[in-house]
N, C-alpha and C positions, 0 to 999 in steps of 0.2 A: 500740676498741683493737685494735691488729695484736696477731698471738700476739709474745709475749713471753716472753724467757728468763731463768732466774734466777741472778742472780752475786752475788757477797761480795766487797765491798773488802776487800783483804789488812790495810791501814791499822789496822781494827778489830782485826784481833789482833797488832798492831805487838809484843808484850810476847812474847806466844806463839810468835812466829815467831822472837823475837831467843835463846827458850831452848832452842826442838826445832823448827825447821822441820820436817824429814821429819813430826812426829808430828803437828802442825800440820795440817799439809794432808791426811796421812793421816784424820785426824779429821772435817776438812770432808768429804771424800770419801764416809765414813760417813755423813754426814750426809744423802749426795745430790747432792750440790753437783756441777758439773761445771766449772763457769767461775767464774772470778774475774776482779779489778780490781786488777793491780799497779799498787805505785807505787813511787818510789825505783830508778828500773827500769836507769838507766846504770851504777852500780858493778857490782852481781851480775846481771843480767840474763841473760846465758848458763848461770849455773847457776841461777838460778829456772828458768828453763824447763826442764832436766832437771829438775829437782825435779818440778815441775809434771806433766811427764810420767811421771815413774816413777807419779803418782798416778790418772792419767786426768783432769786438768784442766789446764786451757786458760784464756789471759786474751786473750779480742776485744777486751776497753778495755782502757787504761792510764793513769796519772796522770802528766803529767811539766812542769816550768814550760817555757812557748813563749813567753810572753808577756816574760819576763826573761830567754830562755835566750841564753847568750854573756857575760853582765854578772858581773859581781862572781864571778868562777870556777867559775860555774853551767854545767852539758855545756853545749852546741851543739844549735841544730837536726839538724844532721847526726848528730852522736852520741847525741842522743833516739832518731830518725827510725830509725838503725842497732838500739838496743835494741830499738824497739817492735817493728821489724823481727822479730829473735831470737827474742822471745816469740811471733809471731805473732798481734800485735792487730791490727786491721783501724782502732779509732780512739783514737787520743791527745787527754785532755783538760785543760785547763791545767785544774790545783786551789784555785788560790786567787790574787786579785788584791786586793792592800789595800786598805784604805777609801782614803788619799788620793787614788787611782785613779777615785774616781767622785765628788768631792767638786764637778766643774763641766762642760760641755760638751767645751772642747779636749783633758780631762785624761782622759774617754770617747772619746774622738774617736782619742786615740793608742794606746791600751791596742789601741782594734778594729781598726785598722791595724797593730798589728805581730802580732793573732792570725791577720789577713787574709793577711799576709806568709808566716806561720808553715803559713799553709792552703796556697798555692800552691807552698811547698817539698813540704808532703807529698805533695799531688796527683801530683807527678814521680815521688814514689817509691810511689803505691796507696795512699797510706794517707791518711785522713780525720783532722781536729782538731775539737776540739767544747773547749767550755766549761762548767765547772761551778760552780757560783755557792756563796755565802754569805749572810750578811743582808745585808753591808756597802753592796750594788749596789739593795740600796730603801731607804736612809738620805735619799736627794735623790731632786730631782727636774727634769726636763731638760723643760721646755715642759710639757704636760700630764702628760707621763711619768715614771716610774721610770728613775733612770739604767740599770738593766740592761734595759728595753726600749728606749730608746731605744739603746743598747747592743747589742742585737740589731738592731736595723733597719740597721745601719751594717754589720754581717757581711756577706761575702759568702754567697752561695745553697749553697754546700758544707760551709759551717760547722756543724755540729749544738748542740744544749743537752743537756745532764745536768743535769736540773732535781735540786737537793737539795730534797726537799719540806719537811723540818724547817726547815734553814734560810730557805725562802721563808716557811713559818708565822712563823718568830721575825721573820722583817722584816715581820710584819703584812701577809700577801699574802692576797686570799681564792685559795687555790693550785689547785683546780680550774678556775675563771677563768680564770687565769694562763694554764696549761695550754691550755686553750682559745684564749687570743687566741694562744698563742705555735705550735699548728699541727702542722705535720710538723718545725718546725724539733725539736721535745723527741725524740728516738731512746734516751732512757735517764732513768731517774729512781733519784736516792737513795732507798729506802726507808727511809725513819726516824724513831721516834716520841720523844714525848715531851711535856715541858711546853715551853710556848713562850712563857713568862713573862721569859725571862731572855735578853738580848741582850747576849754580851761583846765583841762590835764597835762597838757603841755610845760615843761618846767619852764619857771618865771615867766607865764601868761598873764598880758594884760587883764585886766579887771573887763568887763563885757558884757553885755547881754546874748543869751543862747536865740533869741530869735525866732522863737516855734511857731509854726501857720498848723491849721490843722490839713488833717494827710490828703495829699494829694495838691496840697498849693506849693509846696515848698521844693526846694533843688535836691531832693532823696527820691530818687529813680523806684519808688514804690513798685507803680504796677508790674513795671518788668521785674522785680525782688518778688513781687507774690507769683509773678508767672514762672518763677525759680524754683520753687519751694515744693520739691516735689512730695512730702511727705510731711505738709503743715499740716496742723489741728489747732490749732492757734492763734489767732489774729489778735493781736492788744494792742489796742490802743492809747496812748500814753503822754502826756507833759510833764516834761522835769519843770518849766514853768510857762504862762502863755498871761500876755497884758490882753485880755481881753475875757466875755465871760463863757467861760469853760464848757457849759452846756451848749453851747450853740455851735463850741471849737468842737467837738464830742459826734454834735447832733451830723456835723458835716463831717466827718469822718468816718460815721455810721454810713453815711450814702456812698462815699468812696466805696468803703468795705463791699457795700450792696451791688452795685456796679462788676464787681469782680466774683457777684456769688456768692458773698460773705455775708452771712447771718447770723 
């Protein structure tokens, strides 16, 4: 593994950020944290980033749709491209592409073509696109493959992966593997743990709780996944949700990270 730096999707404190931003990131701050992962990034993006700087933190990534952007009232590439700008990320990653999206060959085929599109607007403007996965992209399978491998092979070579390790565990991935076939293309990994029992992409999935510990408690084979990643720059740490409070889920996930080098 290249050294690697440690960030926090904002996402994770979606509740916290909507009632005290300033105190929010003041908080991370405390924490350590230097960088983060916006998302939601074209409404307030000009003033996140002063947010961000009154605190001494910085977001290199960001979350923003490439893959639907322009459709159904969603920004624009351009107006992504202009926010990531703002904040000064260096890489934009689409967040989520629905199951019926990997459900057959042609329906993979167009999804990677229009992030391939989405790639060579950025390239114009410096900035790089990557993709960030869920379970939904190893539901099927495309020849031998997983439609999110096959899926990668169709990117172009500037395209990067933000591998979610949790959700690669819930699509029954052995995730260090993974990691391994998939190379230099992974430059960032979700950190995040949990039980991997429960799949809500899955069609007609029970109702459920996702069950998140923070990293390193949970059954997602982490360390061996970061002793994988031979070309990270990226560590985030992340809850899609967690019954408990988030700064102390965060604070311990910071010492994980720290244990393996990660600052």
């Amino acid at each position: 593994m290249t050294e690697a730096a440690l960030s926090v999707q904002l996402y994770s404190l979606r509740e916290a950020l909507s009632v005290d931003r300033e105190e929010t990131l003041a908080h991370l701050a405390r924490l350590g944290v230097r960088r983060v992962e916006a998302y939601d990034i074209v409404g307030g993006g000009a003033a996140l980033a002063e947010s961000l700087a009154r605190h001494g933190l910085r977001s290199p990534s960001v979350h923003a749709s490439l893959v639907g952007a322009g459709e159904d009232g969603a920004a624009t590439l351009g107006e992504v491209f202009d926010a990531a700008v703002r904040l000064g990320a260096h890489t934009v990653f689409e967040p989520m592409v629905w199951g019926e999206h990997w459900r057959d060959e042609d329906a993979v085929r167009r999804t990677a073509d229009r992030l391939n599109h989405a790639a060579a607007v950025a390239a114009s403007r410096g900035l790089r696109v990557g993709y960030h996965n869920h379970s939904q992209e190893f539901h099927h399978t495309i020849g031998s493959r997983s439609a999110y491998e096959f899926f990668v092979s169709l990117l172009r070579e500037d395209v990067v992966l933000e591998l979610d390790a949790y959700w690669a565990a819930v699509g029954r991935q052995d995730v260090p593997a993974l990691v391994t076939r998939l190379g230099r293309r992974v430059r960032a990994l979700h950190v995040k743990d949990g039980s991997t029992a429960f799949d809500p992409f899955l069609p007609d999935a029970p109702q459920g709780a996702l069950d998140q510990v923070p990293a390193g408690q949970g059954e997602v084979p982490l360390a061996a996944t970061l002793a994988a990643a031979s070309a990270l720059e990226l560590a985030v740490l992340e809850f899609d949700e967690y019954d408990g409070d988030l700064f102390e889920a965060l604070a311990a996930g910071i010492a994980f990270l720290a244990e393996a080098g990660i600052r």
